[in-house]
N, C-alpha and C positions, 0 to 999 in steps of 0.2 A: 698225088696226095689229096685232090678234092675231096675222093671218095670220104677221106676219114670226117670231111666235113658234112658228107650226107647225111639229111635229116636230122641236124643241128637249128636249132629256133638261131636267129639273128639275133645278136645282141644290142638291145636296145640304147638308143641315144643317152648317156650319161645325165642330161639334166635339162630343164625343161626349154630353155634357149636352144642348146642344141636340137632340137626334137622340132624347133620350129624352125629353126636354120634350114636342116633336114627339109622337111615341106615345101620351103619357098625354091630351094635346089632344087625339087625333083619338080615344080611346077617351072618353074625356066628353063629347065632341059628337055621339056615338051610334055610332061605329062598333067595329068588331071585328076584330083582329089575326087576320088571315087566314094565317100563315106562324109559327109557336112558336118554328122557329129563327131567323128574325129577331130576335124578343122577346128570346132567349134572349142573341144576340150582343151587342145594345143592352143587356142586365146585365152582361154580362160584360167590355164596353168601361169600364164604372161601378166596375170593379172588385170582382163580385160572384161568386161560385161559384154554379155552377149546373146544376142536375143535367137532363141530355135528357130524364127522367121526370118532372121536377117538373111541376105544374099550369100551364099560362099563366097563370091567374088568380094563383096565388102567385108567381111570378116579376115579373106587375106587383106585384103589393101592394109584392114589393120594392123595387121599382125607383123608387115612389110614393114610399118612406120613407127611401132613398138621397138623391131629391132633397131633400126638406125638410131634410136635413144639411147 
Protein backbone atom coordinates (compact mmCIF):
# COMPACT_ATOMS: atom_id res chain seq x y z
CA UNK A 1 0.00 0.00 0.00
CA UNK A 2 2.95 2.56 0.09
CA UNK A 3 2.60 2.85 -3.54
CA UNK A 4 -0.92 4.56 -3.23
CA UNK A 5 1.06 7.03 -0.92
CA UNK A 6 3.58 7.82 -3.80
CA UNK A 7 3.94 11.35 -4.60
CA UNK A 8 1.64 12.64 -1.98
CA UNK A 9 3.04 16.15 -0.37
CA UNK A 10 3.41 15.24 3.72
CA UNK A 11 0.95 16.70 5.61
CA UNK A 12 2.11 19.46 7.38
CA UNK A 13 2.30 19.91 11.18
CA UNK A 14 -1.27 21.08 12.57
CA UNK A 15 -0.13 24.19 14.41
CA UNK A 16 2.69 26.29 14.85
CA UNK A 17 4.06 24.46 18.39
CA UNK A 18 3.82 21.40 16.80
CA UNK A 19 5.91 22.41 13.67
CA UNK A 20 8.55 23.55 16.27
CA UNK A 21 8.17 20.39 18.26
CA UNK A 22 8.86 18.77 14.91
CA UNK A 23 12.38 20.80 14.44
CA UNK A 24 13.77 20.25 17.73
CA UNK A 25 12.94 16.05 17.26
CA UNK A 26 14.61 15.94 14.12
CA UNK A 27 17.68 17.99 15.50
CA UNK A 28 18.05 15.47 18.53
CA UNK A 29 17.67 12.48 16.48
CA UNK A 30 20.98 13.65 14.70
CA UNK A 31 19.93 15.81 12.05
CA UNK A 32 20.69 19.60 10.95
CA UNK A 33 18.38 22.43 9.83
CA UNK A 34 19.56 22.76 6.34
CA UNK A 35 17.51 26.14 5.53
CA UNK A 36 18.07 29.19 8.82
CA UNK A 37 15.15 30.95 7.46
CA UNK A 38 12.96 28.19 8.01
CA UNK A 39 14.25 28.05 11.78
CA UNK A 40 13.91 31.45 11.73
CA UNK A 41 10.12 31.58 10.61
CA UNK A 42 9.15 28.48 13.10
CA UNK A 43 10.57 31.42 16.02
CA UNK A 44 8.82 33.75 14.83
CA UNK A 45 5.42 31.81 14.31
CA UNK A 46 6.27 31.22 18.49
CA UNK A 47 6.17 34.72 18.89
CA UNK A 48 9.90 35.37 19.07
CA UNK A 49 11.99 38.20 17.46
CA UNK A 50 14.54 37.29 15.56
CA UNK A 51 17.19 38.71 13.99
CA UNK A 52 18.37 37.34 10.02
CA UNK A 53 21.97 37.47 11.71
CA UNK A 54 21.38 35.59 14.67
CA UNK A 55 23.15 32.14 14.99
CA UNK A 56 20.85 29.05 13.96
CA UNK A 57 22.20 27.47 17.04
CA UNK A 58 20.77 30.52 19.25
CA UNK A 59 17.61 30.73 17.59
CA UNK A 60 17.08 27.02 18.39
CA UNK A 61 18.32 27.28 21.98
CA UNK A 62 15.35 29.75 21.81
CA UNK A 63 12.93 28.06 20.45
CA UNK A 64 14.13 24.94 23.06
CA UNK A 65 13.11 27.45 25.98
CA UNK A 66 9.90 29.02 24.37
CA UNK A 67 8.67 25.37 24.35
CA UNK A 68 9.35 24.41 27.97
CA UNK A 69 7.01 27.63 28.77
Amino acid sequence: KWWRAWGRAPVPPSSDRDRAEELIRAIDAGGIPLNPARVNAIARSLGLEVSAKAPVEHTIARIRAALLR
